[in-house]
C-alpha positions in Angstrom: -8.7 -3.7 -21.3 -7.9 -0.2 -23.0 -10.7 2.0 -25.0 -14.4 1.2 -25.5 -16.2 -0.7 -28.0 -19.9 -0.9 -28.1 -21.8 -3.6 -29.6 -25.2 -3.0 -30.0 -27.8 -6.2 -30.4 -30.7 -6.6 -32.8 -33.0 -5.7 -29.7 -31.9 -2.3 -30.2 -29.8 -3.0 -26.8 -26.3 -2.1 -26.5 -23.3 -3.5 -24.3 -19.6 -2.0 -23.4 -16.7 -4.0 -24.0 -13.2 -3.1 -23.9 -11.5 -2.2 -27.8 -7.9 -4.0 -26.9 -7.5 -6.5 -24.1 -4.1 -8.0 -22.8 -3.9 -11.5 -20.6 -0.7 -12.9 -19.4 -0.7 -16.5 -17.6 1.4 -19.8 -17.3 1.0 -20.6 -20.8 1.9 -16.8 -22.4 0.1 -13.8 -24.0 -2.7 -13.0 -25.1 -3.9 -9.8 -26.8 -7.8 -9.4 -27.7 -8.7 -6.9 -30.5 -12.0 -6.6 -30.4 -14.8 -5.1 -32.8 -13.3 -6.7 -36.4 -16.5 -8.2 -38.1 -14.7 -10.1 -40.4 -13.5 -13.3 -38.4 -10.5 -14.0 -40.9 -9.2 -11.0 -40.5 -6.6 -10.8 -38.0 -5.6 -14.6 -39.3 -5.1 -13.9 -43.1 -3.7 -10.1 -42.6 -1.1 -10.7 -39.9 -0.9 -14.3 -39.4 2.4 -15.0 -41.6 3.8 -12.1 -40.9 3.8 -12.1 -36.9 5.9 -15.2 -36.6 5.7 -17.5 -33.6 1.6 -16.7 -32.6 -1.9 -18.2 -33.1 -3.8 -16.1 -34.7 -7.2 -16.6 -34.6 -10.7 -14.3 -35.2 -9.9 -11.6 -32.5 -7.1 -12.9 -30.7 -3.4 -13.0 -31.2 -1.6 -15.7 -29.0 2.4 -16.2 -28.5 4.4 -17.7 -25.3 7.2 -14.8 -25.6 7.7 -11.3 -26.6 11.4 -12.8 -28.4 8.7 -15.3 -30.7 6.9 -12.3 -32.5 7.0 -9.7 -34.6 6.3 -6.4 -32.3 5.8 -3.9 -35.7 3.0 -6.5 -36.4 1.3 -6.8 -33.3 1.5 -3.0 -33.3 0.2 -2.8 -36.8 -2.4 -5.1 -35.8 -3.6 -3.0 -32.8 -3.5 0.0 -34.5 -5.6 -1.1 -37.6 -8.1 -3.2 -35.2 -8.8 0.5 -33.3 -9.1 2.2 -36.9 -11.3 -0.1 -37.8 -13.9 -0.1 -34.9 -13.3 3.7 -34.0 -16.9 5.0 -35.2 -18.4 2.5 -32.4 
């Protein structure tokens, strides 16, 4: 994983996790932005736009680098950080 993304509990505890994640395996990629509170997000932002990829709360799926959109995923990483930077 790259950067650092706290989350902090309602018991005042707080946990590190990494901000973006990256997982390759048999069945393809998959890139974990994490830190986006609105579970829709990823899906109804970059979703149609990203072309051959599940898209889902915080992860963006796709079997080759050929089936997607790179600007998008980029775009897609780069908000995700924006967005969670303050934590």
């Amino acid at each position: 994983g790259y950067g650092s993304y706290t989350i902090k509990y309602a018991d005042g505890k707080t946990r590190e996790f990494f901000q973006i994640g990256l997982s390759a395996n048999k069945t393809g990629i998959s890139v974990y932005i994490l830190g986006i509170d609105d579970k829709t997000y990823l899906a109804q932002t970059y979703g149609k736009e990203i072309g051959k990829a599940s898209v889902t709360g915080y992860c963006i799926r796709f079997n080759h680098l050929k089936d997607i959109n790179i600007n998008i995923l980029e775009a897609a990483i780069r908000n995700g950080v924006e967005m969670t930077k303050d934590n």
